[in-house]
Backbone bond lengths (Angstrom), bond angles and torsions (degrees), N, CA, C in turn:
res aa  C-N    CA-C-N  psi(-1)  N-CA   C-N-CA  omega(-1)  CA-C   N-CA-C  phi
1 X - - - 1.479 - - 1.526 109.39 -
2 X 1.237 114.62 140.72 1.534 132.22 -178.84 1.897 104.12 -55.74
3 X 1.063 97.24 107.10 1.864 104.62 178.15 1.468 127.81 -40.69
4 X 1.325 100.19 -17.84 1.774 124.37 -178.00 1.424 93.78 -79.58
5 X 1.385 107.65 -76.18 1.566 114.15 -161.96 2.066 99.49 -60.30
6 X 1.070 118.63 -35.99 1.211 113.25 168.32 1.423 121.08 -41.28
7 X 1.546 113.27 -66.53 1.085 130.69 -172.07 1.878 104.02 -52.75
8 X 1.466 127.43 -43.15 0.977 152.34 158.61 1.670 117.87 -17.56
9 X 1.470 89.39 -67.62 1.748 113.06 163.31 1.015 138.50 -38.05
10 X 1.941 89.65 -49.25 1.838 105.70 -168.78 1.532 97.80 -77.82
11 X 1.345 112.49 -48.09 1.546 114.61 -177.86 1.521 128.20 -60.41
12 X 1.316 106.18 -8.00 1.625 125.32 -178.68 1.642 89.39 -89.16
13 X 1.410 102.96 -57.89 1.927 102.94 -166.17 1.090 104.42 -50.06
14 X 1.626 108.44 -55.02 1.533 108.47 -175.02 1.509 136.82 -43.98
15 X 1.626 102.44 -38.81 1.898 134.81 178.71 1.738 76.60 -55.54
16 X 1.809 106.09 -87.87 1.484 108.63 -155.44 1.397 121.18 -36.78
17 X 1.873 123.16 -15.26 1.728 106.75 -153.56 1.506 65.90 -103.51
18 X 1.352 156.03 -18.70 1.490 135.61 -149.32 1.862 98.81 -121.93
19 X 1.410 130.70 0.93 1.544 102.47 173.24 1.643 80.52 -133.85
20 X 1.288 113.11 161.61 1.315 119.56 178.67 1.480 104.99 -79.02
21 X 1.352 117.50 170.97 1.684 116.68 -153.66 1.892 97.61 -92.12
22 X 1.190 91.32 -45.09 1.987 105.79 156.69 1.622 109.93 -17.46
23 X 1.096 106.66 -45.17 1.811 122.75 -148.54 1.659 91.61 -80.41
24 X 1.567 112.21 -50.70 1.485 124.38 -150.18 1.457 95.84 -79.17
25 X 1.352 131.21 -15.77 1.427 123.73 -163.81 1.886 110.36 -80.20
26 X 1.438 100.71 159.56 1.885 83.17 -160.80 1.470 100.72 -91.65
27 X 1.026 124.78 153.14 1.419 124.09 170.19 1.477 127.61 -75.77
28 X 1.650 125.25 134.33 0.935 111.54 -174.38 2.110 117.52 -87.57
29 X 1.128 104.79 172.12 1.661 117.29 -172.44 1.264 102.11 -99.87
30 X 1.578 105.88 71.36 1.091 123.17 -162.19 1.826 106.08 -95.21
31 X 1.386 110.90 -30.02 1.476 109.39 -169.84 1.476 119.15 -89.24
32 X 1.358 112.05 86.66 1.395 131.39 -160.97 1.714 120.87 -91.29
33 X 1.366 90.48 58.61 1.980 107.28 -153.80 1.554 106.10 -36.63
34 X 1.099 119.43 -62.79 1.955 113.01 172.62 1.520 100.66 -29.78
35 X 0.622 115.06 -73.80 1.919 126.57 -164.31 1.667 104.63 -55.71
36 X 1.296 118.34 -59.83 1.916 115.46 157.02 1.578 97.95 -21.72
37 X 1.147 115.17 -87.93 1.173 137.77 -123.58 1.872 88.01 -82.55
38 X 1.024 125.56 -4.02 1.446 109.18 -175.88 1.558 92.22 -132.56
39 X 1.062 129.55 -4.50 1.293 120.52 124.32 1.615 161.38 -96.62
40 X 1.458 79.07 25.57 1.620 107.64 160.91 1.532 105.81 -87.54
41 X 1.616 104.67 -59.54 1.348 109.16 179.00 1.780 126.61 -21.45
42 X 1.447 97.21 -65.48 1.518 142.42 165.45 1.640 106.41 -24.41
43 X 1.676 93.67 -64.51 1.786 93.20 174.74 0.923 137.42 -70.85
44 X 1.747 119.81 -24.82 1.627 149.80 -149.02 1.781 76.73 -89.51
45 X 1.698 128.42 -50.80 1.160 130.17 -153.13 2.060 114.21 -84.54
46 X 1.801 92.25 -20.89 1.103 114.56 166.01 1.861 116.11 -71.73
47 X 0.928 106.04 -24.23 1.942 103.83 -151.64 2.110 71.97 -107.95
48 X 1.538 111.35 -40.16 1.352 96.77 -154.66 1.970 102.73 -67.55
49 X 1.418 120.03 -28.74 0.963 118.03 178.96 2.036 115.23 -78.47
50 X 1.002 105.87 -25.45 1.203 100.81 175.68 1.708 128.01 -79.38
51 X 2.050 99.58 -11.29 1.380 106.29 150.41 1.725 88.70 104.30
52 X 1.114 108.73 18.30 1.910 102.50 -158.05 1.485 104.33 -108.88
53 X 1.537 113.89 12.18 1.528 131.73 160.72 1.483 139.68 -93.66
54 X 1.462 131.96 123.75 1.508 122.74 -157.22 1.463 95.01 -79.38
55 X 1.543 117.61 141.98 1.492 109.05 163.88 1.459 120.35 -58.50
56 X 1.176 119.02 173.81 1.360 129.65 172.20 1.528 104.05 -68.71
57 X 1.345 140.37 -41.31 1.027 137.44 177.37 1.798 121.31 -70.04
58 X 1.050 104.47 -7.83 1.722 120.76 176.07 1.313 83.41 -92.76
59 X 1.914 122.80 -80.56 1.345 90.98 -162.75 1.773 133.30 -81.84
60 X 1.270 112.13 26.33 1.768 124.82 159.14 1.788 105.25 -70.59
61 X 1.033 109.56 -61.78 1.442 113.20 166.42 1.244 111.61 -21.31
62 X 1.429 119.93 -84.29 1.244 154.37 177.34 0.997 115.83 -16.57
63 X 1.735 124.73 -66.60 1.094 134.41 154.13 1.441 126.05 -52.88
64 X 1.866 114.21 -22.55 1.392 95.57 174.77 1.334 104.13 -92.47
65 X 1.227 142.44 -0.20 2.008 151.09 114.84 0.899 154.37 -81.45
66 X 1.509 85.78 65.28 1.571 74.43 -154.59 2.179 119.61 -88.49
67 X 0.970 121.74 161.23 1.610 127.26 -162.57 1.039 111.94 -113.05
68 X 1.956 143.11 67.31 1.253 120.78 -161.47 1.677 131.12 -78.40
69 X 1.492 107.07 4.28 1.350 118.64 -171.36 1.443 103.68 14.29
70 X 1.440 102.38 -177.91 1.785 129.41 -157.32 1.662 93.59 -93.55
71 X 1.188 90.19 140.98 2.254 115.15 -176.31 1.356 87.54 -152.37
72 X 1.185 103.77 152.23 1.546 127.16 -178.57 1.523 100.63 -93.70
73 X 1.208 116.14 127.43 1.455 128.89 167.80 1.459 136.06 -94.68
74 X 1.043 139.79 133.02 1.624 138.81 -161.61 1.575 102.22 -52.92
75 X 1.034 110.95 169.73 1.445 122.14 174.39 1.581 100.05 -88.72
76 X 1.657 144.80 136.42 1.126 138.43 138.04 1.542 117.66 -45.32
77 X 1.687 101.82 135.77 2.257 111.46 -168.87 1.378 84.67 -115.91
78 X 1.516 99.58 103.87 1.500 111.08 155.51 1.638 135.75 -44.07
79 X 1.628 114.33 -27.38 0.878 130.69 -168.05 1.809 133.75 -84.54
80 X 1.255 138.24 101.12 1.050 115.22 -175.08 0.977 149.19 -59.59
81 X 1.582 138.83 98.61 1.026 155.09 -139.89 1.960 94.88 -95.66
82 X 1.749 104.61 161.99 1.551 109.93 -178.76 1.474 96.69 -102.33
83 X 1.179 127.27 152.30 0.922 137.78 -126.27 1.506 98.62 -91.15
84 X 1.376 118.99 -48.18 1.912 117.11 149.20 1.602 112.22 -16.84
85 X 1.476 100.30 -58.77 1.772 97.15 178.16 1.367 115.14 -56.14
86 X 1.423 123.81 -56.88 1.406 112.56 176.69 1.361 133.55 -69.15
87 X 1.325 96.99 -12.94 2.002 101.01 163.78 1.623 105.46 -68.99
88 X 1.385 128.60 -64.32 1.076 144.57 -175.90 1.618 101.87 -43.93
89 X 0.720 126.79 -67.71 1.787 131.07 153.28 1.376 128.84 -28.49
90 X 1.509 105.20 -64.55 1.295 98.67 162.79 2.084 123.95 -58.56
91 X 1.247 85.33 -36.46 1.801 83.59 177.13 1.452 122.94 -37.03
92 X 1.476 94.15 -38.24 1.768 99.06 -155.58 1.761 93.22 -74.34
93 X 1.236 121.31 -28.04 1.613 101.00 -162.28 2.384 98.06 -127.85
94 X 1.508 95.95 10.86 1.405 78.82 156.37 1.379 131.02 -113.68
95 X 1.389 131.73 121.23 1.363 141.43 -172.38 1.581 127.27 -81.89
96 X 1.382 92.70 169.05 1.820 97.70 -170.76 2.053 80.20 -102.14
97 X 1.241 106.16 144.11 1.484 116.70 167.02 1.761 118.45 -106.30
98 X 0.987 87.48 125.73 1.687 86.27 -171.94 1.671 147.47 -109.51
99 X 1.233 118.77 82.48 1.685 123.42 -146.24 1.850 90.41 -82.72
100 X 1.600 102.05 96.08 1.643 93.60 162.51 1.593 113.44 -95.92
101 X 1.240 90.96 172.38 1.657 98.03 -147.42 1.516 97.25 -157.89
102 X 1.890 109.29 150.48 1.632 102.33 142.08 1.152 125.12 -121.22
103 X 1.174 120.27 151.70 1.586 105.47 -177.00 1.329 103.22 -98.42
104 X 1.647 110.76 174.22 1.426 118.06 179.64 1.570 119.92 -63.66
105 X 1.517 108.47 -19.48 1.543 111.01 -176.30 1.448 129.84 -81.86
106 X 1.540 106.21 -10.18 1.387 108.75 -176.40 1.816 96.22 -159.25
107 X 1.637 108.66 175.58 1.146 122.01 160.55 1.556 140.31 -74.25
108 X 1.859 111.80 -12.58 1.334 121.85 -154.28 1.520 92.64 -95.47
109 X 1.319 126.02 172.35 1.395 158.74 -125.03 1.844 104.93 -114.08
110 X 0.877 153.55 85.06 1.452 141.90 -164.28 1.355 106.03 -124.92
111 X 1.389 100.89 148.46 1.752 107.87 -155.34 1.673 97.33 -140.68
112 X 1.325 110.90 93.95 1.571 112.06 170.13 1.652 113.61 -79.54
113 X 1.364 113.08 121.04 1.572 136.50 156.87 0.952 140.36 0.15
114 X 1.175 161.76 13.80 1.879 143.99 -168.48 1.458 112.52 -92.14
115 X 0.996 106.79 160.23 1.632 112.93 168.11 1.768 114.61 -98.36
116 X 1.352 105.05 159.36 1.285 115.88 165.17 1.726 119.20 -155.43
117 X 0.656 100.31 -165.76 1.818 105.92 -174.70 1.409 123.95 -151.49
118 X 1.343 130.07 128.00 1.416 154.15 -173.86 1.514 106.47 -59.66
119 X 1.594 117.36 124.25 2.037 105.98 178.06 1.312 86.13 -151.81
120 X 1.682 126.62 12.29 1.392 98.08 154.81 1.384 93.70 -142.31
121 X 1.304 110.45 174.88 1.344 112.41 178.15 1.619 120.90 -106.03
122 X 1.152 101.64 29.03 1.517 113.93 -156.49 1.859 84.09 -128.08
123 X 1.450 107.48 5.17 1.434 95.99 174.14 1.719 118.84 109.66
124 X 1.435 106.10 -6.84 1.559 105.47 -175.75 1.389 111.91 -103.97
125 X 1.949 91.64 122.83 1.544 110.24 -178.98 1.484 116.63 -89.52
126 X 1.131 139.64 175.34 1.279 124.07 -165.18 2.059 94.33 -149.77
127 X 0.775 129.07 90.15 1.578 127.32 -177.99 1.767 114.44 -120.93
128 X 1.393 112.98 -157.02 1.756 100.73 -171.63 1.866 105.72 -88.23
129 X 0.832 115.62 172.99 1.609 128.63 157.05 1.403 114.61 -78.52
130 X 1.855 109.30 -22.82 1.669 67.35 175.08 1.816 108.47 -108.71
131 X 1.334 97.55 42.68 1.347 104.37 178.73 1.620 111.26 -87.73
132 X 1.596 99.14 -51.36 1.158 108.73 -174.95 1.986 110.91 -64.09
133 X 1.089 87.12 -40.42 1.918 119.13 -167.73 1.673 87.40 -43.09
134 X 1.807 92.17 -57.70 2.029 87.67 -171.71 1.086 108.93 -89.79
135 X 1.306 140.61 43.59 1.404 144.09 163.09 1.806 97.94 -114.21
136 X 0.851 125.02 -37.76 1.134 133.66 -175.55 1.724 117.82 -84.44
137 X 1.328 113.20 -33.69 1.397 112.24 177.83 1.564 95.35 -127.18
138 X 1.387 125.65 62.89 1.127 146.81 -147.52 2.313 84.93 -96.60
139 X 1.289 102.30 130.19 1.934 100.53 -179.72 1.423 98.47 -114.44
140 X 1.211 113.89 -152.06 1.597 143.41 -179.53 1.375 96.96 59.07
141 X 1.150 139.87 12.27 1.819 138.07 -169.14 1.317 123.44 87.86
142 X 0.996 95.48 10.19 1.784 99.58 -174.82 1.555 98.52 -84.66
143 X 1.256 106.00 160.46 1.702 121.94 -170.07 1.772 100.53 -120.64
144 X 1.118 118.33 114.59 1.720 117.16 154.57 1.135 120.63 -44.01
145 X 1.647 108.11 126.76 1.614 84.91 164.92 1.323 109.09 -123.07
146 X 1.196 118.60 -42.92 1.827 134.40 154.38 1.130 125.15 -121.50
147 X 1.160 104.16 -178.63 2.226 125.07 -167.59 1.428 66.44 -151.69
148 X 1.496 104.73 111.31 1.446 127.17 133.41 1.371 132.13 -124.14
149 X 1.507 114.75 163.63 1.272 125.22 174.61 1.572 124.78 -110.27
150 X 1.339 128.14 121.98 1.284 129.70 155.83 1.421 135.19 -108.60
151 X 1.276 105.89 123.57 1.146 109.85 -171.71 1.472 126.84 -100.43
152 X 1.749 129.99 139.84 1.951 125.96 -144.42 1.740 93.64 -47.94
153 X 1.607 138.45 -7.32 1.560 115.32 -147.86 2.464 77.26 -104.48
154 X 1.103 106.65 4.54 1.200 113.82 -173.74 1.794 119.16 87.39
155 X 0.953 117.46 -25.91 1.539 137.68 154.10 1.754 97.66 -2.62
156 X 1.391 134.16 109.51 1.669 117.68 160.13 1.695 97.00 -127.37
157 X 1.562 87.35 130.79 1.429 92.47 168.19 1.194 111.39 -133.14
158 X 1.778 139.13 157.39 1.309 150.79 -114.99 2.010 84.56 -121.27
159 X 1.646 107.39 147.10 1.303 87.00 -167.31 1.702 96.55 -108.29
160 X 1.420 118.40 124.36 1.470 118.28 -171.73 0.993 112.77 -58.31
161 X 1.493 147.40 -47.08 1.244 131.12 -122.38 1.655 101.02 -170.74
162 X 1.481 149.68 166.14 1.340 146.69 139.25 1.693 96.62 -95.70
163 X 1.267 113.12 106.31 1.375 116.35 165.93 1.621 129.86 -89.98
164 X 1.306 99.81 3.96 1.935 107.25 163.33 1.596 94.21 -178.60
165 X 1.146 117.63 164.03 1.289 149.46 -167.78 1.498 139.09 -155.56
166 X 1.299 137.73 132.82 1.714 124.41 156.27 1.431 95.82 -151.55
167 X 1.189 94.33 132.41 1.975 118.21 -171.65 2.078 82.64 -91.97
168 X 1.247 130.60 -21.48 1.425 111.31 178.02 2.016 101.32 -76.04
169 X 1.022 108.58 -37.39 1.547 125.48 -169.87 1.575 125.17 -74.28
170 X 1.890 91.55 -23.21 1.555 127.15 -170.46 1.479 100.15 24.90
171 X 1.703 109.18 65.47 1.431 114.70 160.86 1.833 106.87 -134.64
172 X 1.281 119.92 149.15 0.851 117.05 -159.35 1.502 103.58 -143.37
173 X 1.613 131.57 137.52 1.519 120.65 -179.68 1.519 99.67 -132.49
174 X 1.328 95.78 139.11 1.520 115.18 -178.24 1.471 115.79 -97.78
175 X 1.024 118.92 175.02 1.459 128.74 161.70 1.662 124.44 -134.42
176 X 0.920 123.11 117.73 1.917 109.06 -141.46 2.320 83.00 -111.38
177 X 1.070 85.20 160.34 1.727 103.75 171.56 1.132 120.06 -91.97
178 X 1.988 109.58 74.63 1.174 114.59 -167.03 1.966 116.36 -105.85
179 X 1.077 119.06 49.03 1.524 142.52 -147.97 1.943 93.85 -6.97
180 X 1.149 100.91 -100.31 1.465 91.96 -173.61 1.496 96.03 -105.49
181 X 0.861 148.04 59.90 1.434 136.55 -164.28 1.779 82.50 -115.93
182 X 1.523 116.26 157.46 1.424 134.40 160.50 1.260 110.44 -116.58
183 X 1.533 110.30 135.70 1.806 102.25 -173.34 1.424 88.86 -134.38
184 X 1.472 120.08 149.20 1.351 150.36 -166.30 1.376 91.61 -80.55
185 X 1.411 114.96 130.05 1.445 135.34 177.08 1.439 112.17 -127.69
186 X 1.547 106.34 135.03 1.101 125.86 179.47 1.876 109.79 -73.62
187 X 1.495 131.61 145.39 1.103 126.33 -167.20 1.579 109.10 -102.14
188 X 1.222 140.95 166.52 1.077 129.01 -160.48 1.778 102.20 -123.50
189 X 1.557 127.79 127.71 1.003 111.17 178.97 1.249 121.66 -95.44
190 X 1.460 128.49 -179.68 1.451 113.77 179.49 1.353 127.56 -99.67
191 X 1.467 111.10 26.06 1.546 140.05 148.54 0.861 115.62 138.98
192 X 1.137 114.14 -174.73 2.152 138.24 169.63 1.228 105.79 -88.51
193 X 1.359 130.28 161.48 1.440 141.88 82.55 1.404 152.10 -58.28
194 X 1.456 134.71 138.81 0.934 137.62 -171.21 1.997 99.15 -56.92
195 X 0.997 105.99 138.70 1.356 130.94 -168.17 1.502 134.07 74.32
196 X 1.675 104.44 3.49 1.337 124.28 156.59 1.497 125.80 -34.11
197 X 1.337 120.98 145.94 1.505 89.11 160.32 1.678 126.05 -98.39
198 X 1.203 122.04 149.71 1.060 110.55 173.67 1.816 130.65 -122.37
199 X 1.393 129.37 117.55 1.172 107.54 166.71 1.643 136.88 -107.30
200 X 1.483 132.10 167.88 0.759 128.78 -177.67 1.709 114.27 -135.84
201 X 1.588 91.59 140.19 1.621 112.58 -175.19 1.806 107.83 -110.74
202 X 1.396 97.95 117.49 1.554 107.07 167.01 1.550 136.20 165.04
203 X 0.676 134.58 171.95 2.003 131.33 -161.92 1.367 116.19 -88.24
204 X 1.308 119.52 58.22 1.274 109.00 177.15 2.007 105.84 -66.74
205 X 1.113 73.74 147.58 2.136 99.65 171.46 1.654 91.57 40.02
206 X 1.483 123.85 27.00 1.781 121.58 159.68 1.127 95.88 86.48
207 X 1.602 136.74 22.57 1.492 132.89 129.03 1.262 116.11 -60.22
208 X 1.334 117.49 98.47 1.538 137.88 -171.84 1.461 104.47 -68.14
209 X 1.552 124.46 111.24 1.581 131.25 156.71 1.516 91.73 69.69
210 X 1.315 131.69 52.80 1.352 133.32 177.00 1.752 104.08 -89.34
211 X 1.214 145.89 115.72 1.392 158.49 -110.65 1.773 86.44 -150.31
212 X 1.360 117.67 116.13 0.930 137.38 173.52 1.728 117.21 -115.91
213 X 1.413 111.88 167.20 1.809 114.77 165.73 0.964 123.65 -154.49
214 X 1.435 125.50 133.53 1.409 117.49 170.33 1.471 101.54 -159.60
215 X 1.645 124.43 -155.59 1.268 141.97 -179.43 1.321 115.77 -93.33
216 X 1.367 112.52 169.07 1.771 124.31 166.53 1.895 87.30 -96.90
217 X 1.560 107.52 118.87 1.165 121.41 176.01 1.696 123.38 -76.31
218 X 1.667 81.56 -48.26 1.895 94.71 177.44 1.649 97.59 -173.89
219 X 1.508 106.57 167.27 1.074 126.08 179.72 1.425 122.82 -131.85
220 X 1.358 129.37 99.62 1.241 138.38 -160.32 1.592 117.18 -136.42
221 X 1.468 92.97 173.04 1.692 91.77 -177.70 1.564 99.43 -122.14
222 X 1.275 112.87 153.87 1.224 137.43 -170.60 1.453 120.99 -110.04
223 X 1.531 131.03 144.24 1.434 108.58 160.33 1.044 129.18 -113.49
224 X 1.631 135.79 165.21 1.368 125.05 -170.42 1.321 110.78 -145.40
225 X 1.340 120.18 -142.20 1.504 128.08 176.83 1.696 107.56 54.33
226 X 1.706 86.67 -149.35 1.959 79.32 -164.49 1.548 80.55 -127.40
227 X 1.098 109.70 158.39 1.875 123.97 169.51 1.575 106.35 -22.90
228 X 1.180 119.37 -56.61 1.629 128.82 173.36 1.391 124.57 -41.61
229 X 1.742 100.58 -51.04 1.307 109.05 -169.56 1.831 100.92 -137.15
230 X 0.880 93.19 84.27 1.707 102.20 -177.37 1.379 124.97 -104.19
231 X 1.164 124.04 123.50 1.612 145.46 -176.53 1.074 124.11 -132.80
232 X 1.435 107.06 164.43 1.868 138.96 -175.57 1.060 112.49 -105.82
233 X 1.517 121.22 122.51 1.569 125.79 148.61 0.928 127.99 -105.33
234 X 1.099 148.62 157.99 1.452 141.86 157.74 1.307 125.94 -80.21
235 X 0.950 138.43 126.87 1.480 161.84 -159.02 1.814 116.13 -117.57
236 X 1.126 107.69 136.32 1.815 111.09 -178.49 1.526 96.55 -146.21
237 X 1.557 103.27 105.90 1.255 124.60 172.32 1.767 117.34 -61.67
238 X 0.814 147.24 163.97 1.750 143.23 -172.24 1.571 85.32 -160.68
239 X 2.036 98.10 161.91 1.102 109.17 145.71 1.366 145.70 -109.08
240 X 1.467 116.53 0.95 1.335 165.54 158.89 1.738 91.33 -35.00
241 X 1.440 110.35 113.20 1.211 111.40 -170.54 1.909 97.96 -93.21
242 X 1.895 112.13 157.95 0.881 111.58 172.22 1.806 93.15 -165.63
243 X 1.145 119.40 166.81 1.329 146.95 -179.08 1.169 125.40 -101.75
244 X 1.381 131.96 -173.92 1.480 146.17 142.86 1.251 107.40 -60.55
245 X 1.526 128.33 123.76 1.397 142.36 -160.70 1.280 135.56 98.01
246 X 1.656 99.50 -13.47 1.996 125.32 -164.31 1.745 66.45 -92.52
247 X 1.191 169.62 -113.76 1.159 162.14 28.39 1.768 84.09 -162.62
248 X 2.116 99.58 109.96 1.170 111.54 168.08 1.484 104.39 99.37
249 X 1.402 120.05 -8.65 1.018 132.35 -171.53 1.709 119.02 -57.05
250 X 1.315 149.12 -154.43 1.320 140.72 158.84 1.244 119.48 -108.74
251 X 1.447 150.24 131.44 2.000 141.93 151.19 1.223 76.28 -93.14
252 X 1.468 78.93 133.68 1.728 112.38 172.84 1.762 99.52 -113.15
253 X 1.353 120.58 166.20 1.196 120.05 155.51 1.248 120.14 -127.57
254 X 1.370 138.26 -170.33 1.556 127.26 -140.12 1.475 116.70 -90.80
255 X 1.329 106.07 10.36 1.720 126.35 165.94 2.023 107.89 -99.99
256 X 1.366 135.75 -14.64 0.667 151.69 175.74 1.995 110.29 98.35
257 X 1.291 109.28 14.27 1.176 103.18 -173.94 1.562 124.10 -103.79
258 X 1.426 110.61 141.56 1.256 96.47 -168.92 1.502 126.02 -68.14
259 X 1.812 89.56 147.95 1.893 93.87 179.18 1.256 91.32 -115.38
260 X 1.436 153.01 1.76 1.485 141.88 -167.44 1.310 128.60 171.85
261 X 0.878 141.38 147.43 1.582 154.41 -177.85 1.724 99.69 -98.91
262 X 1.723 94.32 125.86 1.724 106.51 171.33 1.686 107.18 -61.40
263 X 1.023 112.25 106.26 1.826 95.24 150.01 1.539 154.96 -83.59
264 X 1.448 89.81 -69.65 1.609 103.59 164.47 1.809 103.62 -144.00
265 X 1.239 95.48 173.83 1.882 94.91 167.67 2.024 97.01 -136.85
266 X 1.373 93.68 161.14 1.841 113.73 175.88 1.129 111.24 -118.45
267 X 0.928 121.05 140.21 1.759 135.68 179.42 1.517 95.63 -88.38
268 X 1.201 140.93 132.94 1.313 155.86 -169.22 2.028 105.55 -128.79
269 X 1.331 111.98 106.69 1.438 111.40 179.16 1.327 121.11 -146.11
270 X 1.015 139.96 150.12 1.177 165.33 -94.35 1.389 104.71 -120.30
271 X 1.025 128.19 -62.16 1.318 153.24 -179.01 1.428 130.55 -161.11
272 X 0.770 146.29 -103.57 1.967 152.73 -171.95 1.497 108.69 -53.92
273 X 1.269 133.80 92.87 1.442 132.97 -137.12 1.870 93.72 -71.66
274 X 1.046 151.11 152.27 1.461 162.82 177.72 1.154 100.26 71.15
275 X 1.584 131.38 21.23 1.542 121.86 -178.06 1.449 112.64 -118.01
276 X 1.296 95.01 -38.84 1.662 93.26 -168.45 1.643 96.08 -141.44
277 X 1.218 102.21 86.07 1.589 125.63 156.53 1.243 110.09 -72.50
278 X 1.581 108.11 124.00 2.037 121.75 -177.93 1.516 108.80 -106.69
279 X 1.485 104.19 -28.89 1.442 113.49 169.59 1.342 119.00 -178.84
280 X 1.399 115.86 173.81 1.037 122.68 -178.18 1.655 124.78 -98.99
281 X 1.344 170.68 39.95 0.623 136.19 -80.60 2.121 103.83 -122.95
282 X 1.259 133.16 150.96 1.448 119.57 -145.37 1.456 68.04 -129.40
283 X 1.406 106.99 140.92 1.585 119.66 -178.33 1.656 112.13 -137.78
284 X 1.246 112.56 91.88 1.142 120.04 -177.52 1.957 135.15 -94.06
285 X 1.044 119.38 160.07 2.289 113.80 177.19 1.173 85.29 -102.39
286 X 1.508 82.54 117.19 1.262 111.65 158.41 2.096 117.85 -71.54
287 X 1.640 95.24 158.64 1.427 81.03 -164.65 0.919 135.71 -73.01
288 X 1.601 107.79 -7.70 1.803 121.27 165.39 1.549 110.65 -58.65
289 X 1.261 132.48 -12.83 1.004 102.89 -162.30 1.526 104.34 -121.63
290 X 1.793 109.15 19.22 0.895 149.94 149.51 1.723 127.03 -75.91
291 X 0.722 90.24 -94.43 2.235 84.96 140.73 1.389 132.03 4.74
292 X 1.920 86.04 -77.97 1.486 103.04 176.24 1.949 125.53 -49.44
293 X 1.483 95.32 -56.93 1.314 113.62 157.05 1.670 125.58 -32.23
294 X 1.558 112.34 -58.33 1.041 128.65 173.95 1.853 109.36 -48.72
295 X 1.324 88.86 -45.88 1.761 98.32 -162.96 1.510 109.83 -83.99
């Protein structure tokens, strides 16, 4: 046999006995954002006419009572998974969040972006506060009409209720109107460390399930409130890039379990503000303080 094509062989055998066959298959170009996004529309206009959506004024309430009763939670996977596995994983239980709306300029249906993520299977999503916050005290003339959820299998369901909240934590958990349906929940771990790795799944600027990676950068506390009433959060920096739309999204770590909720990011510069950008910096809740909430 020709020494080339030999050599050929061994390196094929070798690939096949060392990555699973799962791994080698090609992926399809499946995330077809026009088509998402106008069939989100589609459903928001479906569920909104059939009446099967809470107003914005039910869920303002909601949040100012909110009731998180008992949901069954995933098991934490000790195991390190390749990073295909934890996208593929994460897919099944992280969602597109959906603020439909009308605006003053026309009659049609408009549905602004965020992400969130699945931790019970009984239907509870977990995304930011000020997602929900600006769906709810929504300005410029626009009218609420729903908080929905879609999920990658296309599935949208109407979100019932805010069942816990903290505007210091800007995390927020829902409870969506999922009749008997069971939805795959992501498990929650009991944190990071700085030099961990971390990734993140979610739609910035309507890049649908766009799969990012990086590290736990640092872990710090922050301050907030007003001179009167002033407070600390905790904060978990990543390097795992994300946008406007990643917002509420999941950091996973290298078992697929969550260590944090996306929030916001800061532009960090040097001097002459829009001139000389040094970095960006992605500032994420960590999952303790996710937890806490829970507990």
């Amino acid at each position: 046999m020709n020494n080339n094509i030999l050599g050929k062989l061994m390196v094929a055998g070798i690939l096949s006995a060392t990555i699973p066959y799962s791994l080698l298959k090609a992926q399809d170009f499946r995330n077809n954002t026009q088509a998402i996004s106008q069939r989100f529309v589609s459903s928001a206009d479906s569920l909104i006419a059939l009446g099967k959506v809470s107003p914005a004024e039910q869920l303002k309430k909601s949040l100012a009572h909110p009731t998180l009763g008992q949901f069954t939670m995933a098991v934490n996977n000790k195991r390190d998974l390749h990073a295909r596995e934890i996208y593929s994983k994460a897919l099944q239980s992280t969602v597109i969040v959906g603020s439909a709306y009308l605006c003053p300029r026309c009659a049609n249906t408009h549905v602004g972006n965020a992400t969130g993520y699945i931790i019970g299977q009984e239907g509870i999503v977990v995304t930011n506060y000020h997602v929900v916050d600006g769906y709810i005290n929504m300005g410029e003339g626009n009218k609420p009409l729903a908080l929905l959820v879609r999920m990658a299998n296309g599935k949208t369901y109407a979100v019932k209720e805010v069942v816990n909240a903290s505007e210091k934590d800007d995390l927020a958990v829902l409870r969506l109107d999922i009749g008997k349906d069971v939805l795959p929940a992501l498990a929650l771990s009991s944190g990071a460390e700085i030099g961990d790795d971390a990734y993140v799944l979610g739609h910035p600027r309507g890049m649908y399930y766009f799969f990012t990676k990086g590290m736990v950068n640092s872990k710090f506390q922050e301050a907030g409130g007003t001179e009167e009433n002033p407070y600390f959060y905790d904060v978990m920096a990543i390097s795992a890039d994300y946008a406007a739309g990643a917002s509420g999204g999941p950091v996973l770590d290298s078992g697929g379990n969550i260590i944090g909720t996306v929030s916001s990011t800061r532009t960090l510069q040097y001097n002459d503000p829009g001139r000389s950008v040094q970095m960006v910096l992605k500032t994420t809740i960590p999952v303790e303080s996710l937890r806490k909430l829970l507990n």
